[in-house]
C-alpha positions in Angstrom: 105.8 85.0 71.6 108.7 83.0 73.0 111.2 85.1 75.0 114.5 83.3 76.5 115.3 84.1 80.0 118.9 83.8 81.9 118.6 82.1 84.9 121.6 82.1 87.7 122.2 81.0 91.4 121.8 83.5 94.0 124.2 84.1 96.5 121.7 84.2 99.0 120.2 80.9 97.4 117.5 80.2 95.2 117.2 81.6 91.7 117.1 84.9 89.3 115.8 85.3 86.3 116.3 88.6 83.8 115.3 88.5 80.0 117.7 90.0 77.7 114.6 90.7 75.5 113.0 93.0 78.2 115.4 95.4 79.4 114.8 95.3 83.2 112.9 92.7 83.8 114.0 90.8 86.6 112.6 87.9 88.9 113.7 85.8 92.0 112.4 82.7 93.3 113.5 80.1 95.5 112.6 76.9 93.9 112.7 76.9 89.7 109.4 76.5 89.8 108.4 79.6 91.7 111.0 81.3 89.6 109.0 80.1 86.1 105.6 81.4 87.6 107.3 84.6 88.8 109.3 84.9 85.6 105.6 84.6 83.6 104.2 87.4 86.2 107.5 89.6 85.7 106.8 89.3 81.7 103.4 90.1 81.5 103.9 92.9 83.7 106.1 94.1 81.8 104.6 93.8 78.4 101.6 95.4 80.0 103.1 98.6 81.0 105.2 99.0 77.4 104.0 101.8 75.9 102.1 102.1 73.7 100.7 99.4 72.9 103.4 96.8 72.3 106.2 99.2 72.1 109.4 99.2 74.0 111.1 102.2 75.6 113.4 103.8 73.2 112.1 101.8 69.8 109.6 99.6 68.7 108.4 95.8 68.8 108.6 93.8 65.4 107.7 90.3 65.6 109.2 88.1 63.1 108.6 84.5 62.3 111.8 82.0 60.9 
């Protein structure tokens, strides 16, 4: 699965991340790199709780190759 993410400046400094894909999931970090591995955390999570299985709040999850 490839997912895009959006990634912008934080006032405070660092980095946060949110994925259009995934309505609300959200990440932080203060270097890009921690952002990437908490971006892969925030994902997973998130794919983890969708219920059920592979479903997303409100609809459903169709994978489709081009």
């Amino acid at each position: 699965m490839i997912l895009k993410a959006i990634i912008h400046d934080a006032e405070e400094g660092g980095f946060w991340a949110e994925v259009p894909a995934l309505p609300g999931c959200f990440t932080q970090g203060d270097t890009i790199n921690e952002l990437e591995t908490n971006l892969l955390e925030a994902i997973e999570g998130w794919l983890l709780a969708a219920e059920p299985e592979g479903s997303v709040p409100g609809g459903r999850v169709l994978e489709v190759a081009v």
